[in-house]
N, C-alpha and C positions, 0 to 999 in steps of 0.2 A: 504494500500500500504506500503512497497514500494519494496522489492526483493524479489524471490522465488529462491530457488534451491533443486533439486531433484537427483536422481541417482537410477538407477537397472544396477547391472552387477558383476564382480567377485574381483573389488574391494573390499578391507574394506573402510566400508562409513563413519566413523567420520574423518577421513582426507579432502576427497573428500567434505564434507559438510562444514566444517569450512575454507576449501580455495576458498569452492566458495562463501561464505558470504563474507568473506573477497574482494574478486574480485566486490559486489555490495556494497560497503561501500561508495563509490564514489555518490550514488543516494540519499542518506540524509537517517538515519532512528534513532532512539532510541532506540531500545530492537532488540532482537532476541531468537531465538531458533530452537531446532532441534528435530526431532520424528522419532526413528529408528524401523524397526520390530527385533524383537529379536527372539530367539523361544520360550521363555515366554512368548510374547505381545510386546506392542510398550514402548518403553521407552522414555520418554521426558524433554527435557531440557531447560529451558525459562531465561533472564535474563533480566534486564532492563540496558539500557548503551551500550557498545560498544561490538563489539564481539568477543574482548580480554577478558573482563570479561566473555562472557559466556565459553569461550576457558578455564578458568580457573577451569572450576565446571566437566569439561571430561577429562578422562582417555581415549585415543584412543584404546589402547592396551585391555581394559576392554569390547569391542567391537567387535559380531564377524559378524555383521550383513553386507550383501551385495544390503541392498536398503533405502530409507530415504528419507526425504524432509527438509527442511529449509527455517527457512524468517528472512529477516530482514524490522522490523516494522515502519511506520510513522505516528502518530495517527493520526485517524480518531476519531473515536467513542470511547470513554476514554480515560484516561492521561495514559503516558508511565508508564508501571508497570511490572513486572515479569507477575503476573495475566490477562492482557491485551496482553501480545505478542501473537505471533506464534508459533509453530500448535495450534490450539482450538481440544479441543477433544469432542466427545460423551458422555452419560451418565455412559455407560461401561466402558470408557476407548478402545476402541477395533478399533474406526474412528478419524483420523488423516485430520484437515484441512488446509491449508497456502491458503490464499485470497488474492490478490489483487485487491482492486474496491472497491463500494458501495452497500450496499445492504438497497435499498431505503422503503424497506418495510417490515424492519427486527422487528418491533416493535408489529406489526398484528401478524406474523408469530412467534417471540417471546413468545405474551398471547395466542396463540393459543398451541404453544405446551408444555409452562407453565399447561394448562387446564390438557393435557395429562398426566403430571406426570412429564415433563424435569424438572431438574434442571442445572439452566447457572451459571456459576462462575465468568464470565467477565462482563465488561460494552459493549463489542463488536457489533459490529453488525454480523463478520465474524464467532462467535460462533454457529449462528443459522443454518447456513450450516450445520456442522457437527451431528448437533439433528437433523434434516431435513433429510441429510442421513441414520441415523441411524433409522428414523420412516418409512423408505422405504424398507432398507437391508433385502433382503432374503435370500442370501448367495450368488448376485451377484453385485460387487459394480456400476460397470459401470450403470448397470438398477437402482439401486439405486441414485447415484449421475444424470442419467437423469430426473428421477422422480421430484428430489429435484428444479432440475434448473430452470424445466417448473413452478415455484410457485414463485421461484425469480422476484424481481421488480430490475432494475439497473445494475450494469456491476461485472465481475470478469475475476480474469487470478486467475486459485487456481490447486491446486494439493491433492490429495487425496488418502490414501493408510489406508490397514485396514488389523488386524493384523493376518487372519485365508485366506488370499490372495496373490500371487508372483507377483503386479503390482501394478503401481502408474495410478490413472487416473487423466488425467488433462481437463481441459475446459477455453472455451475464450470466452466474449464478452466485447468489449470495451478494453481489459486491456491483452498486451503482454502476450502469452507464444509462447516457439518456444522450439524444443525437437532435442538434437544433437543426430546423428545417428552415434555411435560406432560401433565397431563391439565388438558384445556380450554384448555390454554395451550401455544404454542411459541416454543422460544426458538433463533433463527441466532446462528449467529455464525463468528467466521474462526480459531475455535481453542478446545478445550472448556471451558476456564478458566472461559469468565462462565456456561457452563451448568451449572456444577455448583451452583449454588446453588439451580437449580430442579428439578433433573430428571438421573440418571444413564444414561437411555435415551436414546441416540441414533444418528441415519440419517446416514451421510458422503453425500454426492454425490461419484460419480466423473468424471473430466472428461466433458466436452459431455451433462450432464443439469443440467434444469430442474427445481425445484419451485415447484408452488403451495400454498403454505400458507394454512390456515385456523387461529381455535384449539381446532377439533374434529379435524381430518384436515390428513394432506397428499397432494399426487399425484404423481410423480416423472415426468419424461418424459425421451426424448433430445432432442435439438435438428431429429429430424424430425416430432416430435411424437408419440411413439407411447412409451404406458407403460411405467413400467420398474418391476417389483418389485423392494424395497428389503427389506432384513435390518436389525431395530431389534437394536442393540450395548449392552453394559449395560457400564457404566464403573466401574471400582474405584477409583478417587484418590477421595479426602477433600476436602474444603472446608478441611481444617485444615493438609493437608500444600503449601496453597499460602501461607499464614501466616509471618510472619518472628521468631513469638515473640519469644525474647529475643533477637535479635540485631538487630544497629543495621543491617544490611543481608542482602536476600537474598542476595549473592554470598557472605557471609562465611559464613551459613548452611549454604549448600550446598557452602565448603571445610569445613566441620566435617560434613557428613554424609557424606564420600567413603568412613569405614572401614565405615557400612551399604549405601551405594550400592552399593560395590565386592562387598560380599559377598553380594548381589542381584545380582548378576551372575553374580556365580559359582555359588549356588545350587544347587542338583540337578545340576549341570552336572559334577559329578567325581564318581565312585561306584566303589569298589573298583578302583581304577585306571585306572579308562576316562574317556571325555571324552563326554559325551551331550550331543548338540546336534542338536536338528530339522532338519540341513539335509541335502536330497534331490539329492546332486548326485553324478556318476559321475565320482571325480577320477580314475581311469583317462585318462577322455579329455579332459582339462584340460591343457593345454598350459602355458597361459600366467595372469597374473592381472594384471587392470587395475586398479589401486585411484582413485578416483575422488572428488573431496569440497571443500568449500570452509574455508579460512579452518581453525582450530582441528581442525577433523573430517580438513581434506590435514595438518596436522602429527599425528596421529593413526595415518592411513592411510602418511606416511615410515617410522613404528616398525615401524607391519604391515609393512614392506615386508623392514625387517632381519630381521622375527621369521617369516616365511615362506619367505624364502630360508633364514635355518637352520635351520629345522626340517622344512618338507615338502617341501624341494630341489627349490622348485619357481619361474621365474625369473617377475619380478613388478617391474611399471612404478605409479610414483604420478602422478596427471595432476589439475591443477586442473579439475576440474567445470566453470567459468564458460570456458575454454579447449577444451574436449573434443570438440565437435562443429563444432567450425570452424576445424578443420587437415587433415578427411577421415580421423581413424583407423580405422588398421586393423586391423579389427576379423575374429576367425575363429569359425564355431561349436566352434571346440576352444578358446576363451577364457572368462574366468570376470570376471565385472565387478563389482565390489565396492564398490556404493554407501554411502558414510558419513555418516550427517545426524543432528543431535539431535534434531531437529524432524520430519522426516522429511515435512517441504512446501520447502522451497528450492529454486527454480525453477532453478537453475544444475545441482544437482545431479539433478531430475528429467530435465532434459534431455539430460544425459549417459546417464542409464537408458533414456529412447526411444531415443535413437541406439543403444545396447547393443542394445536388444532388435529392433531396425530391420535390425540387421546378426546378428541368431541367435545372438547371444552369453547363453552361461547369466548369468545375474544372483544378485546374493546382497546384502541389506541389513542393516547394522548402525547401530538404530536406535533410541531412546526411547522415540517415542510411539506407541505403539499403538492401528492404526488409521489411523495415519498416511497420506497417497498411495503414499506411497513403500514400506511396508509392505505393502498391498494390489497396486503392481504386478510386486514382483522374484517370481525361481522362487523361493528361501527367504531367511529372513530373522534376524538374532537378535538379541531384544531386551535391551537394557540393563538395564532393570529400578532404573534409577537415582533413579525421580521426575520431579517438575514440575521443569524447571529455569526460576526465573523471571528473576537476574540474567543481562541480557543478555552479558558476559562467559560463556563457558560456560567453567568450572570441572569438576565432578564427572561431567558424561558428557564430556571428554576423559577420562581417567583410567578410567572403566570400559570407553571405547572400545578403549583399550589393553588391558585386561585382558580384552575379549571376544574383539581379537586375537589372542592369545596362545594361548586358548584354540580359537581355527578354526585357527590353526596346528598347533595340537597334535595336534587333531583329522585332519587331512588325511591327518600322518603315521602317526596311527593307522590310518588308513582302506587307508592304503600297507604296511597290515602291520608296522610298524617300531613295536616295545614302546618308550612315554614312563619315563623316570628317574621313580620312584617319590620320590626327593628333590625333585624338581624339581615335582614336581606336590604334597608334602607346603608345598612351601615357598610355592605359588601359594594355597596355604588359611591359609599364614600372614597374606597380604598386607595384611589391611585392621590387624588389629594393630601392623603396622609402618607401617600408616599415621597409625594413632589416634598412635604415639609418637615421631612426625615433628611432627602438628600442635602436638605441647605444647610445640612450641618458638617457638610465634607470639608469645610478649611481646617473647623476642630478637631476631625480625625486627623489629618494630615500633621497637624502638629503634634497629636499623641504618635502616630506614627514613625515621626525623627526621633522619638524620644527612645523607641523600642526598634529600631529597626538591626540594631547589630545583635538583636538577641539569639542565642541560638536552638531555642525548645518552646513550643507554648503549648500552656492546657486551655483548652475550650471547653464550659461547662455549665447544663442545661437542664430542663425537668420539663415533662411532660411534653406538648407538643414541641417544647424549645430542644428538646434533645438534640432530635435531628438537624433542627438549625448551629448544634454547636460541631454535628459534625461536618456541616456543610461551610460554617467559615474556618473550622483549620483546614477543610481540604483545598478551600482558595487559596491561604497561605502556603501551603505547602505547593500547589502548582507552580504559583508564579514568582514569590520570593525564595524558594528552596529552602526556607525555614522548617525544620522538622514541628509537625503542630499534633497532636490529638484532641479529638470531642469524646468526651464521655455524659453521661448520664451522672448529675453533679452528686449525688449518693452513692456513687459506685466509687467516687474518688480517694472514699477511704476505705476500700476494699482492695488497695494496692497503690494507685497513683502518688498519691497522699506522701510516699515515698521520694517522689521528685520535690518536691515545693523548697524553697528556698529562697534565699531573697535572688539571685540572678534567674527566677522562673516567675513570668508572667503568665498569669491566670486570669484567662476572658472568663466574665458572666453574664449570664443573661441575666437579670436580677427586673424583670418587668411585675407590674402589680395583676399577677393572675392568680390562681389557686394555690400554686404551690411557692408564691413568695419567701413566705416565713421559714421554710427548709430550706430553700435558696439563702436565706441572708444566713440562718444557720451553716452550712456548709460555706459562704466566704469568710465567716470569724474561724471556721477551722483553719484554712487556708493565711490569715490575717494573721495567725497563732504561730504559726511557722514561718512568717517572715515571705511570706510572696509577696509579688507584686498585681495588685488587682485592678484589673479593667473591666468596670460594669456598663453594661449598656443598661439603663433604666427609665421609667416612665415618673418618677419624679424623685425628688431631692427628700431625705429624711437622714435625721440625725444620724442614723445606724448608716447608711451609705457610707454618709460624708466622712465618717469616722474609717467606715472601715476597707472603699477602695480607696486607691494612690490615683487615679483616672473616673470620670464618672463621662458615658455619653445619654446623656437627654433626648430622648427620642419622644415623640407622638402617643397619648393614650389610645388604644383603642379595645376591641372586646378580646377574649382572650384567642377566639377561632381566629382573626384575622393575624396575630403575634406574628406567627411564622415567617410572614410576608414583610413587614415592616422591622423584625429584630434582624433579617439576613441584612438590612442595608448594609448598617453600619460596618458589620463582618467584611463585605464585600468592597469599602472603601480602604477598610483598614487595611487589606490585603494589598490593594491598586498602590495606596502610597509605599509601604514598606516596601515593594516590589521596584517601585520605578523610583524612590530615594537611592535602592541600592545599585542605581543602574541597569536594571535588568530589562529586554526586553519584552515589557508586559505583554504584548501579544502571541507572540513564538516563544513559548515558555520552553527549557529544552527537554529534549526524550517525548515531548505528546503530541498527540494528532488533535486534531477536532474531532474528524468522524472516524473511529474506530471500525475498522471495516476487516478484520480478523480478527478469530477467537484470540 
């Protein structure tokens, strides 16, 4: 993994390829490269680094070719190298490959065709594609690249172009591609970002289909060769709403867009007291609820887990995605499985939806991008409406994730006959207001911020629905500042942690006036006793605070369901400074992708 981009049409393609690499820089990767046809042959360019460095080794103008492909790389299988990028080529030179995915059984198929005579240059696993193809090529690549696939074990989104050929062919399973529909021109790629610049019409491929692209047509097949009619999708995002305007970073962008995110979420979705939501599901016969999801999306899917239990009294399990289909759950068709993805391509979490759907369990998606896999395979789904998120930190869809929860909770219970608090849903249309007057407290973070930023351990520490809010802001520290952080459950910290505290260990609380206040302020005088240093986020000022954090952030009252939403600001500011005081590049934080697109 982790970006593809391609192009056939009347452009010159080294422009067209190094802005759209550029446009997936936002997904994490370490190397890149590009593979153009020439009419000598394919010419190829690999760098390891960013793709300013590979930008530096091309001459555009030295370029007359009008088709190509590009990736930008996140190891898998060997360490970032020029030799390890993308395209992987054939023995020849003559086949061009970009992979994204797993090729689980590349080591067989490897000494197999080591036997034959290959020789691989890489540590790859995505190199054996292109030998693979190259053992089939009879002078038609499409038959060729089918051939190859049907020996494949595990997933790919890849692109394929060969040098005595006018087409790119691409293929899916498991892992994005989606191909914009120009006129006289098409553009691949592994997520819609670099296509909007050419074309808002575009064809997703769903797993095990081929195309072959031309830059007049394309043709869709499955992988036993037989046509597939395709539905061209017409895209609404803007070129502009993927822009970082005035701000110094996309992550900081998209915490200052959460009080319009949030309110796009909510949208149409409340009306004369009801809760209107597209989903077609008989909670009658709903037993149970599996909530499922990786990384920020499972701290997301914990909140769902408190806000479903008390609202549609209905009992409800959170299970890591990348964990879910290989412990044997079990799974009943009176279950409801509740996949959670920004992205809504994350291999972890798709796999947990086959297994769902494998075992007759209803499905239901809570997700971004529209259009998504993941979108197209659950029974219903609801969308965020949040935007492009490009900083790899996700920010602004946790927080609507939450507020979509809320709202299928509510929904259920409505659905159970049981009338919603007309307060309660007045105050859920407050929300983004009390979000906007949270954020305007970002200069006071930034100065707690310089104050902590050389520190090298922090506890985050929380109760009840704030739990998972404490481990959702050390996991933002820990992304983007590489500060080692944990969240616990603020009673569990003297069940072990309690052990760390010291005066060089800073300890976040969440110390808001909800239910479980009073053991909150109890656990920071334990904490206060041992000489830490306390950072409370709180809904108002009282003697015991004052007394007993060294930092206090003043946040917005509000009821306790909404907490969630409004305690992650602060976390999430405090992250953005410490990260970008120490210099770091908040957005390409290093080692992560955006969209995880291998187990």
């Amino acid at each position: 993994m982790c970006g593809i981009i391609g192009y056939i049409g009347d452009k010159k393609i080294m422009p067209v390829l190094i802005d759209g690499l550029k446009k997936l820089e936002y997904r994490g990767y370490d190397s890149a490269g590009v593979c153009v046809k020439e009419k000598d042959g394919l010419i190829t360019i690999k760098e390891k680094g960013r793709v300013q460095e590979l930008e530096k080794q091309i001459d555009p103008d030295s370029f007359f070719s009008n088709m190509g492909i590009a990736h930008t790389r996140w190891a898998t299988h060997g360490e970032p190298s020029k030799i390890n990028a993308h395209p992987h080529l054939d023995c020849k030179a003559e086949i061009a490959v970009v992979h994204n995915g797993i090729v689980e059984n590349y080591h067989s198929l490897k000494e197999f065709l080591e036997k034959e005579g290959h020789k691989f240059n890489s540590q790859t696993d995505s190199e054996v594609i292109a030998h693979l193809i190259e053992k089939f090529y009879a002078g038609n690549l499409e038959e060729a690249v089918l051939k190859a696939l049907k020996l494949i074990d595990g997933t790919f989104g890849l692109a394929v172009i060969n040098k005595n050929e006018e087409k790119i062919v691409v293929a899916k399973r498991g892992s994005s591609i989606i191909i914009g529909m120009g006129e006289n021109e098409k553009i691949i790629a592994s997520d819609v970002i670099p296509i909007l610049s050419y074309t808002n019409k575009i064809v997703y491929l769903n797993d095990d289909e081929l195309a072959i692209i031309k830059k007049d047509n394309i043709l869709v097949k499955n992988l036993d060769g037989e046509e597939v009619s395709k539905e061209i999708h017409e895209i609404k995002l803007q070129v502009e709403q993927m822009e970082k305007g005035e701000f110094k970073h996309f992550m900081l962008k998209e915490i200052n867009e959460q009080p319009d995110a949030i309110a796009n979420t909510l949208k149409g979705r409340i009306k004369d007291g009801i809760i209107k939501l597209s989903v077609n599901i008989d909670f009658k016969k709903i037993e149970r609820i599996i909530i499922t999801a990786c990384g920020t999306s499972w701290h997301s899917g914990l909140i769902g887990k408190y806000l479903l239990e008390r609202f549609a009294d209905i009992p409800v399990e959170v299970d890591y995605a990348s964990e879910f289909r290989y412990r044997n759950p079990i799974i009943k068709e009176t279950d409801l499985v509740v996949v959670i993805s920004q992205s809504g391509e994350t291999a972890d979490t798709l796999a947990a939806l086959k297994e769902a759907k494998k075992k007759k369990a209803k499905t239901l998606g809570i997700i971004n991008v529209v259009g998504s896999t993941i979108s197209r395979e659950v029974d219903s789904g609801i969308y965020l409406h949040a935007g492009p998120e490009i900083g790899v930190a996700s920010t602004k869809a946790f927080t609507c994730q939450v507020a979509a929860l809320l709202l299928f909770a509510l929904f259920i219970k409505q659905e159970k006959g049981v009338s919603i608090s007309a307060e309660l849903l007045r105050d859920l249309q407050t929300l983004p207001s009390k979000v906007q007057e949270t954020l305007n407290c970002a200069e006071e973070i930034k100065n707690i911020a310089e104050k902590f930023k050389d520190a090298r351990n922090f506890l985050y520490l929380g109760r009840g629905l704030n739990f998972p809010v404490a481990l959702e802001g050390a996991l933002k520290l820990k992304e983007i500042s590489y500060i080692h952080a944990e969240g616990y459950p603020a009673a569990e910290m003297k069940h072990g942690p309690i052990a760390l505290i010291d005066e060089n260990m800073p300890v976040v609380f969440i110390a808001t006036k909800d239910s479980a206040f009073e053991k909150v302020v109890s656990n920071m005088e334990e904490v206060r006793a041992r000489g830490g240093n306390i950072i409370a986020v709180a809904n108002e000022y009282d003697e015991r605070l004052k007394n007993i954090a060294k930092e206090i952030i003043k946040i917005p009252n509000c009821r306790e369901e909404l907490e969630p939403v409004i305690n992650i600001l602060p976390l999430q500011l405090l992250a953005y400074y410490m990260a970008d005081l120490k210099g770091i590049n908040v957005d390409k934080p290093r080692n992560l992708a955006k969209s995880v697109t291998v187990e």
